[in-house]
Predicted model as a PDB file, atoms N, CA, C, CB and O in Angstrom, pLDDT in the B-factor column:
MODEL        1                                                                  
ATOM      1  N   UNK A   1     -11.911  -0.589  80.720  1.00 43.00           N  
ATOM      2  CA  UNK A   1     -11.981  -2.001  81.014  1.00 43.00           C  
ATOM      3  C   UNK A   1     -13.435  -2.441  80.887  1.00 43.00           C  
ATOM      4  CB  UNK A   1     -11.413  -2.311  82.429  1.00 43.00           C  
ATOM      5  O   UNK A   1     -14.276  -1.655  81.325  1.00 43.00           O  
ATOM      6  N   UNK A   2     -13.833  -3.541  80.371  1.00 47.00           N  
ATOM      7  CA  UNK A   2     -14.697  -4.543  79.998  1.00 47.00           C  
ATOM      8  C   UNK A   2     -15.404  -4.561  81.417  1.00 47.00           C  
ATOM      9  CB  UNK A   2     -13.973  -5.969  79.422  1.00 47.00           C  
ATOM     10  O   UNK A   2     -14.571  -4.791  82.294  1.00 47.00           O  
ATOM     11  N   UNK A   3     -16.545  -4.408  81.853  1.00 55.00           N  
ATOM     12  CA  UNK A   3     -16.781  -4.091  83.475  1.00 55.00           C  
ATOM     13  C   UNK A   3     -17.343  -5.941  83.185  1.00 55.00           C  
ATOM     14  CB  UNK A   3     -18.305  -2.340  84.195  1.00 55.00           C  
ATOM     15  O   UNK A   3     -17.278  -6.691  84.159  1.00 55.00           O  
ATOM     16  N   UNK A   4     -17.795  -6.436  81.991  1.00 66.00           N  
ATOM     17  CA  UNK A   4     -18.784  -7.968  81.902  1.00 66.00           C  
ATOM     18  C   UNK A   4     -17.493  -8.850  82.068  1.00 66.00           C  
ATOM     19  CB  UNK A   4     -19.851  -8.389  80.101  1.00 66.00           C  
ATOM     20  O   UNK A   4     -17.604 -10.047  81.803  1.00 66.00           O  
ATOM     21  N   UNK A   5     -16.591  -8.488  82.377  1.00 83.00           N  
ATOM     22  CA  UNK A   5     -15.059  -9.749  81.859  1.00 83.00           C  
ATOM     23  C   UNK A   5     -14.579  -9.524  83.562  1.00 83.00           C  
ATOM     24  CB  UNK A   5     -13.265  -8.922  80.090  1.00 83.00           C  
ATOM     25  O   UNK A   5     -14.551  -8.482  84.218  1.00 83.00           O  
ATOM     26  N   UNK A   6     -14.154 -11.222  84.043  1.00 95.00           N  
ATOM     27  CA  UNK A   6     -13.734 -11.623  85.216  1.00 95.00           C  
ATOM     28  C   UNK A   6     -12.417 -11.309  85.124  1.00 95.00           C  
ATOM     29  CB  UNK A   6     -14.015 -12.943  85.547  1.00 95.00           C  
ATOM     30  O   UNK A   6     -11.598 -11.681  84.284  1.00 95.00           O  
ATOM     31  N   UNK A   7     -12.232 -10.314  86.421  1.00 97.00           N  
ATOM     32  CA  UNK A   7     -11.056  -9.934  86.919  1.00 97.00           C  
ATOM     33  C   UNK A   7     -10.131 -10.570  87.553  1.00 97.00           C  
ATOM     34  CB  UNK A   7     -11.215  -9.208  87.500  1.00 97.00           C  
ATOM     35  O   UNK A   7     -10.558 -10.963  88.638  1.00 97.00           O  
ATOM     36  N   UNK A   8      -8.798 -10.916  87.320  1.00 98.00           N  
ATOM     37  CA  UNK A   8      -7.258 -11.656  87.699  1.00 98.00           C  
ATOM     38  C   UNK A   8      -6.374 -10.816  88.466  1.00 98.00           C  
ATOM     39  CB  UNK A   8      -6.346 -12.037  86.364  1.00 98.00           C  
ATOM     40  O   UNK A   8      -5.509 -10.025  88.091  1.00 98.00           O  
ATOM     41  N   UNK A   9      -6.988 -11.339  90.278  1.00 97.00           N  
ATOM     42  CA  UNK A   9      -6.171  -9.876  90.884  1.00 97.00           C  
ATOM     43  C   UNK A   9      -4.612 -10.811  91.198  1.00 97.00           C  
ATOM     44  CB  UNK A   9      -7.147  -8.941  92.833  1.00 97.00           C  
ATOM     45  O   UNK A   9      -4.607 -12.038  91.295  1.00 97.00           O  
ATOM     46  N   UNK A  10      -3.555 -10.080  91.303  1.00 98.00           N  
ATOM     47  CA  UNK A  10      -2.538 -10.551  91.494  1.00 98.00           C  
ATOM     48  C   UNK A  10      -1.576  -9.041  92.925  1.00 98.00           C  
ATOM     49  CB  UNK A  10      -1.919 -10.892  89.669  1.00 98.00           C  
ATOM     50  O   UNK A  10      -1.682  -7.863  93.263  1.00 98.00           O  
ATOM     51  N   UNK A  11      -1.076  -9.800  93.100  1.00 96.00           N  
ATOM     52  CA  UNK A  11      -0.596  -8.712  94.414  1.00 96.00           C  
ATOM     53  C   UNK A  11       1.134  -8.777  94.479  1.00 96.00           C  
ATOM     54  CB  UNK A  11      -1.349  -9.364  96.240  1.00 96.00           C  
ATOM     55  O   UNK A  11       1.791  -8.115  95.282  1.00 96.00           O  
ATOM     56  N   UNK A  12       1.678  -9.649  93.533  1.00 96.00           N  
ATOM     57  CA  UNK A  12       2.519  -9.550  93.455  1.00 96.00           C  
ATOM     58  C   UNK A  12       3.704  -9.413  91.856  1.00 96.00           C  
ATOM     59  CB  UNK A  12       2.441 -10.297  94.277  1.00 96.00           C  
ATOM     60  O   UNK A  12       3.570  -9.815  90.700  1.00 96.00           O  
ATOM     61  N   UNK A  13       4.630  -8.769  92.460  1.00 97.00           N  
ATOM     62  CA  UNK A  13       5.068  -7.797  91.084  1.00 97.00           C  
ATOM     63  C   UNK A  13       5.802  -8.727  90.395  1.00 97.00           C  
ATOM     64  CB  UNK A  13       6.055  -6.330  91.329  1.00 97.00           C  
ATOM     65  O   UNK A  13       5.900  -8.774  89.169  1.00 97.00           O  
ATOM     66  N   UNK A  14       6.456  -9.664  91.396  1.00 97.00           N  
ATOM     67  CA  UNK A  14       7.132 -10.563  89.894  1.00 97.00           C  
ATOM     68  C   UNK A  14       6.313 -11.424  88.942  1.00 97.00           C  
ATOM     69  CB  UNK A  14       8.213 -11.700  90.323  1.00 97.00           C  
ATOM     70  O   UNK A  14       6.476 -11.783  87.776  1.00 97.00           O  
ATOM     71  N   UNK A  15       4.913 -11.723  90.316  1.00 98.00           N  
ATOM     72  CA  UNK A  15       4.033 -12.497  88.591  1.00 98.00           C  
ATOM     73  C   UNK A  15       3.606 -11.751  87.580  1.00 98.00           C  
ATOM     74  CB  UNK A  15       2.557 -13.252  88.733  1.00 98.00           C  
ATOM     75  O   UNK A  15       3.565 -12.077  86.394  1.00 98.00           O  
ATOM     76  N   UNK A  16       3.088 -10.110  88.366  1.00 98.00           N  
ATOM     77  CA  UNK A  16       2.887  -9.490  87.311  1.00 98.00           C  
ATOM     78  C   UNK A  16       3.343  -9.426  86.411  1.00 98.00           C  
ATOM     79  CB  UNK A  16       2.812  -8.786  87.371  1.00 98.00           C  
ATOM     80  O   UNK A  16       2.709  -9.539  85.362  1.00 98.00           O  
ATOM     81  N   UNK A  17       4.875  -9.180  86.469  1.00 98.00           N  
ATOM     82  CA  UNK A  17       5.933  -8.892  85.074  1.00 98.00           C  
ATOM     83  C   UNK A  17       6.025 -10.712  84.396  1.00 98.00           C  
ATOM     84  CB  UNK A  17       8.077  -8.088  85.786  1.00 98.00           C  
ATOM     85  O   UNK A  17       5.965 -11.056  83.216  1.00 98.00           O  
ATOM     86  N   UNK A  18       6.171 -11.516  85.523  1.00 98.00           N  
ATOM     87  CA  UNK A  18       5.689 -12.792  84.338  1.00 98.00           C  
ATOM     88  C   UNK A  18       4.910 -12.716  83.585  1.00 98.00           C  
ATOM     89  CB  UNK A  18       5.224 -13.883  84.672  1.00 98.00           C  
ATOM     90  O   UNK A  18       5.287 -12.635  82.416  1.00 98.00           O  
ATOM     91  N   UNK A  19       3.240 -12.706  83.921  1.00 98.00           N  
ATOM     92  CA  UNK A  19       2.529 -12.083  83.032  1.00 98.00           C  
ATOM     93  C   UNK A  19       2.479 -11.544  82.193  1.00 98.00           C  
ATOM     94  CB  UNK A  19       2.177 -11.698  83.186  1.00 98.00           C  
ATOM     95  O   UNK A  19       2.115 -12.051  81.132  1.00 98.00           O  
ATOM     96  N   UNK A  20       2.845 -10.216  82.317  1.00 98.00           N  
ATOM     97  CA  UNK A  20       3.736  -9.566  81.054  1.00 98.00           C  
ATOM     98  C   UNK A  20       4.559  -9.869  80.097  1.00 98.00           C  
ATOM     99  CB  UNK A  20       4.383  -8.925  81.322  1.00 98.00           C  
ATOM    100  O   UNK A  20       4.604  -9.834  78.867  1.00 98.00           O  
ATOM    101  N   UNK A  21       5.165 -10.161  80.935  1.00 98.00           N  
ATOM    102  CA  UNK A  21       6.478 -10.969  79.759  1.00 98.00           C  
ATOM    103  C   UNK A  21       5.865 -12.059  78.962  1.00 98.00           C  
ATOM    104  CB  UNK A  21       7.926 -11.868  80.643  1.00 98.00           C  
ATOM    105  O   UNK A  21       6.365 -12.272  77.857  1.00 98.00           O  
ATOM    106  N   UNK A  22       4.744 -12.865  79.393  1.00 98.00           N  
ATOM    107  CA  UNK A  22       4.636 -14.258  78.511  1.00 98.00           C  
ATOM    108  C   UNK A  22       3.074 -13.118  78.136  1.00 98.00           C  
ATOM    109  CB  UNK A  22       4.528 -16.445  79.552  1.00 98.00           C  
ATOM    110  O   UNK A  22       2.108 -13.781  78.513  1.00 98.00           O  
ATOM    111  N   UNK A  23       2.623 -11.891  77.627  1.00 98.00           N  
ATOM    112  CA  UNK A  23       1.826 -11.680  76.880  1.00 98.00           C  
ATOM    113  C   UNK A  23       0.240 -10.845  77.048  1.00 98.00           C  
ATOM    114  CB  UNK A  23       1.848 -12.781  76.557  1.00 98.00           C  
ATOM    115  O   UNK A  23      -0.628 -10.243  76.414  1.00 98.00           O  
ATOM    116  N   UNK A  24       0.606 -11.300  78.321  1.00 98.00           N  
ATOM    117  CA  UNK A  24      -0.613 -11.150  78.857  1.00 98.00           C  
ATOM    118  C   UNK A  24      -0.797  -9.340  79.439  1.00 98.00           C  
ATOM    119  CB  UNK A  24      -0.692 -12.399  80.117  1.00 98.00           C  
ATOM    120  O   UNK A  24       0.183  -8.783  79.934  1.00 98.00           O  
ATOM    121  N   UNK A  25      -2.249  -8.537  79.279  1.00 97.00           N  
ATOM    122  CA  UNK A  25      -1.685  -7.358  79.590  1.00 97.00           C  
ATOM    123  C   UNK A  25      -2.593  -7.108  80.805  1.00 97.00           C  
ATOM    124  CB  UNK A  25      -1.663  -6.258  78.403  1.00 97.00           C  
ATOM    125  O   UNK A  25      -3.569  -7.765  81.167  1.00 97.00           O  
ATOM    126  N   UNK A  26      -1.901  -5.705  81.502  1.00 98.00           N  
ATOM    127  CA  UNK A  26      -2.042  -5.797  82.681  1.00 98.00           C  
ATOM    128  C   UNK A  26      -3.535  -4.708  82.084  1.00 98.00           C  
ATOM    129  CB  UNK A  26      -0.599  -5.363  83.843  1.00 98.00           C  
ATOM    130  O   UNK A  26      -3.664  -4.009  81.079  1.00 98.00           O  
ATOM    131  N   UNK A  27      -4.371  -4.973  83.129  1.00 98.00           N  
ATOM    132  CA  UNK A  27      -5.625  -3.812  82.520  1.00 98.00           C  
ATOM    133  C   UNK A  27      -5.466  -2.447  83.890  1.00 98.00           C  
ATOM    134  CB  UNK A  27      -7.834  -4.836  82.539  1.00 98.00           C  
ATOM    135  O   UNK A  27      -5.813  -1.286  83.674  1.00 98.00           O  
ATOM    136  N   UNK A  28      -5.076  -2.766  84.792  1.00 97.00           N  
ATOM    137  CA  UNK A  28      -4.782  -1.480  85.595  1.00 97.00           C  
ATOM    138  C   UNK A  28      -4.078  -1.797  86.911  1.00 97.00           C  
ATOM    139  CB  UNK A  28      -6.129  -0.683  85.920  1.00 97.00           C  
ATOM    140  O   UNK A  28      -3.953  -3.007  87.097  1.00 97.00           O  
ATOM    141  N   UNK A  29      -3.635  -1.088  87.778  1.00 98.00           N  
ATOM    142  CA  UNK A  29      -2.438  -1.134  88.845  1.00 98.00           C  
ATOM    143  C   UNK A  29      -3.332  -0.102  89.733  1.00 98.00           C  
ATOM    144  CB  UNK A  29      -0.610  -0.543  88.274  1.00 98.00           C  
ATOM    145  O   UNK A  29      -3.652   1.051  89.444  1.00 98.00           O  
ATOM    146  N   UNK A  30      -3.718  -1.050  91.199  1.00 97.00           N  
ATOM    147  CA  UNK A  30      -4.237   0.094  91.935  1.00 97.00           C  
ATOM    148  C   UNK A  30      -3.759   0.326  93.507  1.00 97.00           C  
ATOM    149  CB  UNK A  30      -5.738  -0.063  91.892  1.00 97.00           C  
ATOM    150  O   UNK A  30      -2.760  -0.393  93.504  1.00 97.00           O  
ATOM    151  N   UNK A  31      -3.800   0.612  94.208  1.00 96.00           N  
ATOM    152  CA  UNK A  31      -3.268   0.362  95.473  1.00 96.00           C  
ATOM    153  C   UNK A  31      -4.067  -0.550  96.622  1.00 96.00           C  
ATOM    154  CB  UNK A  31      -3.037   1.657  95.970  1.00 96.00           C  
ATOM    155  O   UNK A  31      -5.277  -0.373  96.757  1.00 96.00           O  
ATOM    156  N   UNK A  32      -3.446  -1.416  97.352  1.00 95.00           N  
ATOM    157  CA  UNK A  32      -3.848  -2.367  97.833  1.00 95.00           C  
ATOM    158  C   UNK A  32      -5.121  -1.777  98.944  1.00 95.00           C  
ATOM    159  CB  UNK A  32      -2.608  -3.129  98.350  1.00 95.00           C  
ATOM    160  O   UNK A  32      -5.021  -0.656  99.445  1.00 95.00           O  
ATOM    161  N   UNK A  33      -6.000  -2.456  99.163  1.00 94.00           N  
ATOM    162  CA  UNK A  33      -7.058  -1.900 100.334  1.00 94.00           C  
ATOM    163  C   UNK A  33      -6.634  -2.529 101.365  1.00 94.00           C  
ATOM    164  CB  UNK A  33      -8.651  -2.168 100.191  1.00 94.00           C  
ATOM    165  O   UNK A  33      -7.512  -2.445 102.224  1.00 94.00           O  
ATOM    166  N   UNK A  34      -5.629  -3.201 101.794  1.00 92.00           N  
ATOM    167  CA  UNK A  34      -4.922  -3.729 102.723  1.00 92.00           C  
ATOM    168  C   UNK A  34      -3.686  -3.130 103.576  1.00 92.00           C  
ATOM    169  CB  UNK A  34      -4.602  -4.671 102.163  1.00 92.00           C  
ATOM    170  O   UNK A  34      -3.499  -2.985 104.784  1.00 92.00           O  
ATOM    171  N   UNK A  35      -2.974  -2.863 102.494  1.00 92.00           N  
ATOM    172  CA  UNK A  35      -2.104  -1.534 102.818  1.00 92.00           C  
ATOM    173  C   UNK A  35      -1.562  -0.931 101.388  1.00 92.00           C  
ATOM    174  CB  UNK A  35      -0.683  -1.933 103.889  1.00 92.00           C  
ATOM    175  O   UNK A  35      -1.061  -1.449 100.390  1.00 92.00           O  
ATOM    176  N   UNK A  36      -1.862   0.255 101.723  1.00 89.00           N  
ATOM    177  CA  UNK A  36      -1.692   1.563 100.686  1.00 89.00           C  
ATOM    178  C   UNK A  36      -0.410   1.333  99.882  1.00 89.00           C  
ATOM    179  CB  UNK A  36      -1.538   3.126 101.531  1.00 89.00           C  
ATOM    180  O   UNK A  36      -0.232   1.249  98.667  1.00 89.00           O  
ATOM    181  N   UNK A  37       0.496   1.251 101.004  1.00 93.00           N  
ATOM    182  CA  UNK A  37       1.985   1.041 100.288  1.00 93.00           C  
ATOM    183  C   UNK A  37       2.338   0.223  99.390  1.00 93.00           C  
ATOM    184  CB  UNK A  37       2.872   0.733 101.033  1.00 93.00           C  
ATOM    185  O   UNK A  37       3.466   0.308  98.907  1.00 93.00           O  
ATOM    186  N   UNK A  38       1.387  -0.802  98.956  1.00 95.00           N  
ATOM    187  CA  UNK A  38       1.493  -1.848  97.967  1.00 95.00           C  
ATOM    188  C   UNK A  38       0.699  -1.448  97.184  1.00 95.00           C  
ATOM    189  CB  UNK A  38       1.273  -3.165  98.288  1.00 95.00           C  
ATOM    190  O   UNK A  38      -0.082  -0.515  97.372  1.00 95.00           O  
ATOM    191  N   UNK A  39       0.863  -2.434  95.732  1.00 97.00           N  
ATOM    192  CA  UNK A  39       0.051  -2.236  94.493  1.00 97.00           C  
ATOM    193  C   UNK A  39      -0.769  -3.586  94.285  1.00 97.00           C  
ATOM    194  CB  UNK A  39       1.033  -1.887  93.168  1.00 97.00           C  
ATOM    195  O   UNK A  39      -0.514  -4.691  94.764  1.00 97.00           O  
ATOM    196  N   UNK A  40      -1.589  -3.298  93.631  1.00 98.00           N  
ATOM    197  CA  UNK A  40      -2.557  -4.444  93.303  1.00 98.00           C  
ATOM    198  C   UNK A  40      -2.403  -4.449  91.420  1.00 98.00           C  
ATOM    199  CB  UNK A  40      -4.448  -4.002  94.029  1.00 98.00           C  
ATOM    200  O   UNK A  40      -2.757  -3.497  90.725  1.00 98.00           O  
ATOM    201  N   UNK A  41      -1.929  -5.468  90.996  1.00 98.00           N  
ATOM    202  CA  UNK A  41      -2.118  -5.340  89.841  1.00 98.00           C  
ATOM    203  C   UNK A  41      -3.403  -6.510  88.929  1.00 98.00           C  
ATOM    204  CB  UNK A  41      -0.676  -5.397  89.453  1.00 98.00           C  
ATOM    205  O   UNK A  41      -3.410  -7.733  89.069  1.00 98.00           O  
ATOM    206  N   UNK A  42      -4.365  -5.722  88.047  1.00 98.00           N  
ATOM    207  CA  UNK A  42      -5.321  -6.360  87.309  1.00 98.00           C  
ATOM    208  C   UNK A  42      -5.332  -7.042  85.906  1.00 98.00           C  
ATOM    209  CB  UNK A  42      -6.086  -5.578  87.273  1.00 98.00           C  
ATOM    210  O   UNK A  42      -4.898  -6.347  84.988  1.00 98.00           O  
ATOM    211  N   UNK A  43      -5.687  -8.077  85.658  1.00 98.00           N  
ATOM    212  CA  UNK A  43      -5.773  -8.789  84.628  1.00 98.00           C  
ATOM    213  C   UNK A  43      -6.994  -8.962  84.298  1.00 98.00           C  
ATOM    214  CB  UNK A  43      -5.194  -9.817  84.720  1.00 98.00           C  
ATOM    215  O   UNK A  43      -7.778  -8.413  85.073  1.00 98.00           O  
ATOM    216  N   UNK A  44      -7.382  -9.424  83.583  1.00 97.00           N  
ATOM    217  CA  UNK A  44      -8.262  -9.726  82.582  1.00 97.00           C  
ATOM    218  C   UNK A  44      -8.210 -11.548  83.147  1.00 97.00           C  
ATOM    219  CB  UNK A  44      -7.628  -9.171  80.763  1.00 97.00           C  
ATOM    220  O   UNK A  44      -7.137 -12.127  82.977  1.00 97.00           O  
ATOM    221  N   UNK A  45      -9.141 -12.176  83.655  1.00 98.00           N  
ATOM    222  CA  UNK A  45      -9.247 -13.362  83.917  1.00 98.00           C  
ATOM    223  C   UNK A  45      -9.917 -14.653  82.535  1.00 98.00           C  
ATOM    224  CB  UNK A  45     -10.099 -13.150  85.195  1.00 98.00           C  
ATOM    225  O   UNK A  45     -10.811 -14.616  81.689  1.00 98.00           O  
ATOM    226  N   UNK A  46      -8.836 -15.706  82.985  1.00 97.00           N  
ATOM    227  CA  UNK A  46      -9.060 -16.284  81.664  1.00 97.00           C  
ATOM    228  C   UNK A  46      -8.412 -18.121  82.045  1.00 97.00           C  
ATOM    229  CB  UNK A  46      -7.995 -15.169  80.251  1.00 97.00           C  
ATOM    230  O   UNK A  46      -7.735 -18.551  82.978  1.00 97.00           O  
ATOM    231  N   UNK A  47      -8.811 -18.569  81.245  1.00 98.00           N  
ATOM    232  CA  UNK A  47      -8.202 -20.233  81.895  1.00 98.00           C  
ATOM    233  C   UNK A  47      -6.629 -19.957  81.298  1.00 98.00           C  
ATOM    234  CB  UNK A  47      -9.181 -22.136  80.963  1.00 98.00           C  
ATOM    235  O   UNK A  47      -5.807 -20.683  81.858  1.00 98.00           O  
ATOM    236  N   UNK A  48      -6.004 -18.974  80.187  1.00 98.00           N  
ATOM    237  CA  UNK A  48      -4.814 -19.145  79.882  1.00 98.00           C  
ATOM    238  C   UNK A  48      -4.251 -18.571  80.917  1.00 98.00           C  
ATOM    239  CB  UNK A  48      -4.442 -18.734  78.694  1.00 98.00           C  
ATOM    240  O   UNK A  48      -3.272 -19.142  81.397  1.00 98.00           O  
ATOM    241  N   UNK A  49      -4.681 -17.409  81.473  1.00 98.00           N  
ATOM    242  CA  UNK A  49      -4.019 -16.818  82.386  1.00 98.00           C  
ATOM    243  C   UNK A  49      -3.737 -17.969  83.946  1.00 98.00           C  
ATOM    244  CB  UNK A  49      -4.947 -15.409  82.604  1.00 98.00           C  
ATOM    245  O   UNK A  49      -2.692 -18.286  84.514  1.00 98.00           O  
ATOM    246  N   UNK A  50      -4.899 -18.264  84.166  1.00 98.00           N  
ATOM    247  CA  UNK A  50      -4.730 -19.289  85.319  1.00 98.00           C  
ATOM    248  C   UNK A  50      -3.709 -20.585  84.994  1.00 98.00           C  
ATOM    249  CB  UNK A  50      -6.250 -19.888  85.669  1.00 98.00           C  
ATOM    250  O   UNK A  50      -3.348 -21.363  85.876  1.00 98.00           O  
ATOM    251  N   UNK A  51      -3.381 -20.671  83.858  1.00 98.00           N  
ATOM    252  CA  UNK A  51      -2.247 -22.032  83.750  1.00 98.00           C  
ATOM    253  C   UNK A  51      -1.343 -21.062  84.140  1.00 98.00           C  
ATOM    254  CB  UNK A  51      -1.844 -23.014  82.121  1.00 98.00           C  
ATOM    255  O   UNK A  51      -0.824 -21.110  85.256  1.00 98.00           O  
ATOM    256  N   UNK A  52      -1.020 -19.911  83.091  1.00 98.00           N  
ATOM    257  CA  UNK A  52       0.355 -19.148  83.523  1.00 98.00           C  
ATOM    258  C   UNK A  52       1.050 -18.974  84.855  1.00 98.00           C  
ATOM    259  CB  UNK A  52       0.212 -17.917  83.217  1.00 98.00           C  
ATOM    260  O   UNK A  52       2.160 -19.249  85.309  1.00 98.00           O  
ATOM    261  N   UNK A  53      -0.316 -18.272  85.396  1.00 98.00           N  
ATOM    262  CA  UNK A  53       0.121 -18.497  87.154  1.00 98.00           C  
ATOM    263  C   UNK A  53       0.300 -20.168  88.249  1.00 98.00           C  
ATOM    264  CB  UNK A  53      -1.297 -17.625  87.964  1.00 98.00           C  
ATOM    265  O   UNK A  53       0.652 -20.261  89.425  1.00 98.00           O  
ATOM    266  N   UNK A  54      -0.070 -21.176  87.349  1.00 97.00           N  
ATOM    267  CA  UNK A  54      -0.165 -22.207  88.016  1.00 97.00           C  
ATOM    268  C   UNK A  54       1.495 -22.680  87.633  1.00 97.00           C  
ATOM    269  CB  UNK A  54      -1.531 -23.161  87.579  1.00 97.00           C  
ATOM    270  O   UNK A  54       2.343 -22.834  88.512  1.00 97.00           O  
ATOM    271  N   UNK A  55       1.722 -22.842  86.381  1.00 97.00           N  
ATOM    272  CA  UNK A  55       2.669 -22.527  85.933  1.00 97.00           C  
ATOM    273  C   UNK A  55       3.961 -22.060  86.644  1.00 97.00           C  
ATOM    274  CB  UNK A  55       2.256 -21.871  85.274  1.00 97.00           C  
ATOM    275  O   UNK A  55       4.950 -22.735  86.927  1.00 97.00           O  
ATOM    276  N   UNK A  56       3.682 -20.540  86.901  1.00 97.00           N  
ATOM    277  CA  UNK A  56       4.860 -20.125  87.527  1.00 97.00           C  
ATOM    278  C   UNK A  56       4.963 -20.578  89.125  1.00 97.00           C  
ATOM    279  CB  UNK A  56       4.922 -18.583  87.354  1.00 97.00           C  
ATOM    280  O   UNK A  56       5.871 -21.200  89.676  1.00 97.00           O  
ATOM    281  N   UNK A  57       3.677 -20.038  89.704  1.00 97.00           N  
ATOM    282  CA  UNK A  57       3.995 -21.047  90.890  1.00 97.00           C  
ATOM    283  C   UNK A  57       4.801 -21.936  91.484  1.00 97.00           C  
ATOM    284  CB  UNK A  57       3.475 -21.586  90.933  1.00 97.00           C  
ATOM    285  O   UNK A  57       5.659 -21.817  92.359  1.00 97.00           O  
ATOM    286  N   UNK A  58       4.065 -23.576  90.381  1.00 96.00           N  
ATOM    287  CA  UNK A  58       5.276 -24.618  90.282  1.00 96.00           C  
ATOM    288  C   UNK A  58       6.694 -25.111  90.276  1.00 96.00           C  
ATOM    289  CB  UNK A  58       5.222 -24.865  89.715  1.00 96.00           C  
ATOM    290  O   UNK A  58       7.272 -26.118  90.685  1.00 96.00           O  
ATOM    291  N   UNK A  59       7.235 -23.314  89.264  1.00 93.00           N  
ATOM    292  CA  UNK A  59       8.638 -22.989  89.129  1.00 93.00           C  
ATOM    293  C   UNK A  59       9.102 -22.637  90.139  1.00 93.00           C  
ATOM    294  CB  UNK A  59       8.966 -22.131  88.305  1.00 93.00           C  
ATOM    295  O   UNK A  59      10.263 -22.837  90.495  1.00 93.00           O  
ATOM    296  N   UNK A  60       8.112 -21.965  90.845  1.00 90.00           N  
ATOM    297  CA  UNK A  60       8.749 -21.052  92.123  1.00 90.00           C  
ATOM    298  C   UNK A  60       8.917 -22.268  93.652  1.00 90.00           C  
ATOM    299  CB  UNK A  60       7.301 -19.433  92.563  1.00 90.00           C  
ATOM    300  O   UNK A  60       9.614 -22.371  94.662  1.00 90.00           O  
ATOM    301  N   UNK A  61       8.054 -22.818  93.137  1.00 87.00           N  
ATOM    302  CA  UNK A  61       7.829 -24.393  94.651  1.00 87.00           C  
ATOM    303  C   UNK A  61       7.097 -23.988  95.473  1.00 87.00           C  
ATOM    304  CB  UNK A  61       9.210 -24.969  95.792  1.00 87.00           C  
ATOM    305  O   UNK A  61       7.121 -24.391  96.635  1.00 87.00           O  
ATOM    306  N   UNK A  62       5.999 -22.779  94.869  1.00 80.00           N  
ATOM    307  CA  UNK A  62       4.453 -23.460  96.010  1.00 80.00           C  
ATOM    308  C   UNK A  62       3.780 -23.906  95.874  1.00 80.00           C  
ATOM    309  CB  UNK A  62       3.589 -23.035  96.596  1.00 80.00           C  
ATOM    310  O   UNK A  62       3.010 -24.160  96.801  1.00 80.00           O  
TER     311      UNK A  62                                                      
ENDMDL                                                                          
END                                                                             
């Protein structure tokens, strides 16, 4: 991973796989520093990516 490129943390798995699905790739999956038992998944931060999630959001009604 690009250490100079702004990171897109996401904590949850269905945006992740939105993400995915509309293109976007995940750059790594780590475990949460909050609690272990969860995953943290990483993106690559970008204004397309931030519509996507604004995007789905909207769909979802928050």
């Amino acid at each position: 991973m690009n250490e100079n490129k702004e990171i897109c943390t996401v904590r949850s798995l269905d945006l992740a796989n939105y993400l995915c699905n509309h293109g976007f790739k995940m750059k790594k999956v780590i475990d949460s520093d909050k609690n272990p038992q969860f995953k943290v998944f990483l993106f690559e931060d970008s204004k397309a990516i931030q519509n996507s999630i604004t995007t789905y959001l909207s769909k979802k009604g928050v």
